[in-house]
Residue, then its C-alpha position, 0 to 999 in steps of 0.5 A: x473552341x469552334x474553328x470554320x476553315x474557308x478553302x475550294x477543292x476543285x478538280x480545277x483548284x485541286x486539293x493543295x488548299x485541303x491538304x494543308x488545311x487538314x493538317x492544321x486542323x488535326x494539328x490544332x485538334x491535336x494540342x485541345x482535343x477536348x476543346x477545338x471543334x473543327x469544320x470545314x466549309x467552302x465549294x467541292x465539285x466532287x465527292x472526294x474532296x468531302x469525303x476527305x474531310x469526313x474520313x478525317x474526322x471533321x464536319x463538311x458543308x457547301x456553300x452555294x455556287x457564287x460564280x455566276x453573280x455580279x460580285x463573288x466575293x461579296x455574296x461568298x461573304x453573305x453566305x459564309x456569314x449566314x452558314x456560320x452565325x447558327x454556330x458562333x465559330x471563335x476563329x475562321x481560318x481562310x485558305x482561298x487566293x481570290x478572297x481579300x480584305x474586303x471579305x475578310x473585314x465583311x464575315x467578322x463583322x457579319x459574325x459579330x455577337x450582340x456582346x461585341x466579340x467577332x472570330x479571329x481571322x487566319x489567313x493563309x497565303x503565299x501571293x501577296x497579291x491582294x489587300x488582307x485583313x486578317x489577325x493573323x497570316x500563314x505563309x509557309x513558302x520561302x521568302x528572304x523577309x516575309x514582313x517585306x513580302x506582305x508590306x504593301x498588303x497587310x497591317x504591320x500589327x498583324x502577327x506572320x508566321x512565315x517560312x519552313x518552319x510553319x510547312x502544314x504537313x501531316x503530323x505522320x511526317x515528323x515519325x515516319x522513317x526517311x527515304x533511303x538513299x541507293x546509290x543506283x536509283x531503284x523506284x522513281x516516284x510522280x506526284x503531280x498534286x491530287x488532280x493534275x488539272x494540267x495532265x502533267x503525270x501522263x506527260x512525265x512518265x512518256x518523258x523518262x519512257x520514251x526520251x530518256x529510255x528509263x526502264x525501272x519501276x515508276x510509281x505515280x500517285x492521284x486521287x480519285x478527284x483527277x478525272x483522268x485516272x482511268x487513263x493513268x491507270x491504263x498506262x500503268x497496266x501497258x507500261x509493265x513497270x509502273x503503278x498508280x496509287x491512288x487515294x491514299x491516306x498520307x503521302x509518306x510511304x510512297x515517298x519513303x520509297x523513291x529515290x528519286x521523284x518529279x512532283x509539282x512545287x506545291x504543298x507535297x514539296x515539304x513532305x518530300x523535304x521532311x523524308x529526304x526525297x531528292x527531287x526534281x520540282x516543276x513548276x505546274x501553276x504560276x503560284x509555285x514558280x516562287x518556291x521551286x526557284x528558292x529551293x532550286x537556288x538553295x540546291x535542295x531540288x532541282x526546278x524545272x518551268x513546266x507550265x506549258x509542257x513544251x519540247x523544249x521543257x520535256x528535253x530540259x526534263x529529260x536532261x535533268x533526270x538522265x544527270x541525277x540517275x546517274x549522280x548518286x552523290x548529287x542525289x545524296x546532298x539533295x537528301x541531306x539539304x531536304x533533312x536539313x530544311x523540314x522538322x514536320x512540326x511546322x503545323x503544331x507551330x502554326x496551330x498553337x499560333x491559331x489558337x493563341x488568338x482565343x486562349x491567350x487574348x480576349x478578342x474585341 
């Protein structure tokens, strides 16, 4: 069972796509060890992203640049097509917002052997945005109906796996002990995705330092594809009390160890579910602004719009955090609604769903 998974880890982009990808493929290799043969290809502007992928286990490849031609998407399709045809993959698994329909329908026929069978094609989504031709969709952000959501994007036939119970995180998640609940809050924890392309952590941190005077321990987490890593890791070495990690394997022992956290409303925000960290979720990029609303309404996290990193957003931050410091009580119910939400399984779920698309149907 051969599986290509199409996504970009950029420093602009960031490793959101990635992450999540990596935990499908681990979860799919996981249920046919034997069998299920995974690799990724796409665009990486640094090393990290591949060797990421590497040290996972899992095989790499590059496509060529495509930005500068008359149609991307187009000539992405060609290329993809042409890297893959040597290997005959059964299922391509799509993780990229600006690849639609037109792609989609172009690499399974481009792959198409001379018996008539083409892969299976796995889109993952949460925008809605485009037409889409898949197989079979992944959205794992809340919506009220998800068949609604994609109604005027995607065939009513194609099969959807949407909601919380599908979140791609790491299998490490559904073991690994929860946060514990202090009442007086201990270590505040910022991760603010794998490269922060907006510079939001260094913006947090002169948030709880400078405006609301917090002077307890402060952990932030990136990784070496943020180029602006050396100027957090300076700013932990003049704070004192705070620390960067950096380039870690899974996020569940950092998370494990906050009481409280301000992260981006990306991916990292089921993993924060899964082990009950209350949170204060921002919104970093327009594509998040659904989830940190739901949640925010549903009183799991408490949601903060801070795109443009205005004073205005940092006093709202600085607000917020001063009342959860000190709502011990709050912080626990945020906790209990987290447990409550996020099992961890959600990647078995949606790999069993993948593979079911070769094992248990003969594709056309």
């Amino acid at each position: 069972m051969r599986i290509a998974i199409r996504l970009d880890a950029t420093a602009a982009i960031g490793l959101g796509h990635l992450k999540r990808c990596l935990a499908l493929a681990h979860a799919m290799h996981a249920l046919h060890p034997d069998r299920a043969l995974v690799r990724f290809i796409g665009h990486f502007d640094s090393a990290s992203a591949s060797d990421l992928i590497s040290s996972n286990g899992f095989a790499c490849d590059a496509l060529p640049a495509v930005s500068a031609l008359p149609d991307g998407e187009s000539h992405d399709a060609l290329h993809t097509v042409t890297l893959l045809q040597p290997w005959q993959p059964d299922v391509i698994v799509v993780d990229h917002y600006a690849l639609s329909a037109p792609w989609h329908r172009a690499v399974r026929a481009g792959l198409c052997t001379a018996s008539g069978k083409h892969p299976a094609i796995v889109v993952i989504d949460d925008l809605a945005d485009r037409p889409l031709a898949p197989d079979l969709l992944i959205d794992h952000n809340p919506a009220p109906d998800h068949r609604a959501k994609y109604s005027h994007v995607l065939a009513e036939n194609v099969p959807l796996c949407g909601g919380h119970a599908y979140a791609l995180i790491d299998a490490v998640y559904a073991q690994h002990a929860h946060a514990v609940h202090h009442v007086k809050v201990q270590t505040i924890g910022i991760f603010m995705g794998g490269t922060d392309p907006h510079a939001h952590t260094a913006w947090v941190l002169q948030v709880l330092r400078q405006q609301i005077g917090w002077t307890g321990h402060v952990i932030m987490v990136t990784t070496s594809a943020n180029p602006l890593w050396p100027t957090l890791a300076a700013l932990a070495r003049q704070d004192g009390a705070a620390e960067l990690w950096r380039d870690l394997p899974h996020l569940a022992d950092f998370h494990a160890l906050c009481d409280l956290q301000i992260g981006a409303g990306g991916g990292a925000q089921w993993e924060r579910c899964c082990l009950g960290v209350p949170t204060v979720a921002l919104t970093c990029a327009p594509n998040q602004v659904s989830t940190v609303s739901s949640l925010t309404q549903a009183g799991i996290v408490q949601g903060l719009d801070a795109i443009d990193k205005t004073d205005t957003q940092a006093q709202a931050l600085a607000d917020i955090l001063l009342r959860l410091i000190d709502a011990p009580a709050e912080r626990a119910l945020m906790r209990a609604r987290s447990l409550d939400l996020i099992d961890g399984h959600g990647a078995q779920r949606a790999a069993d769903a993948v593979l079911s698309l070769v094992t248990h149907k003969d594709l056309p």
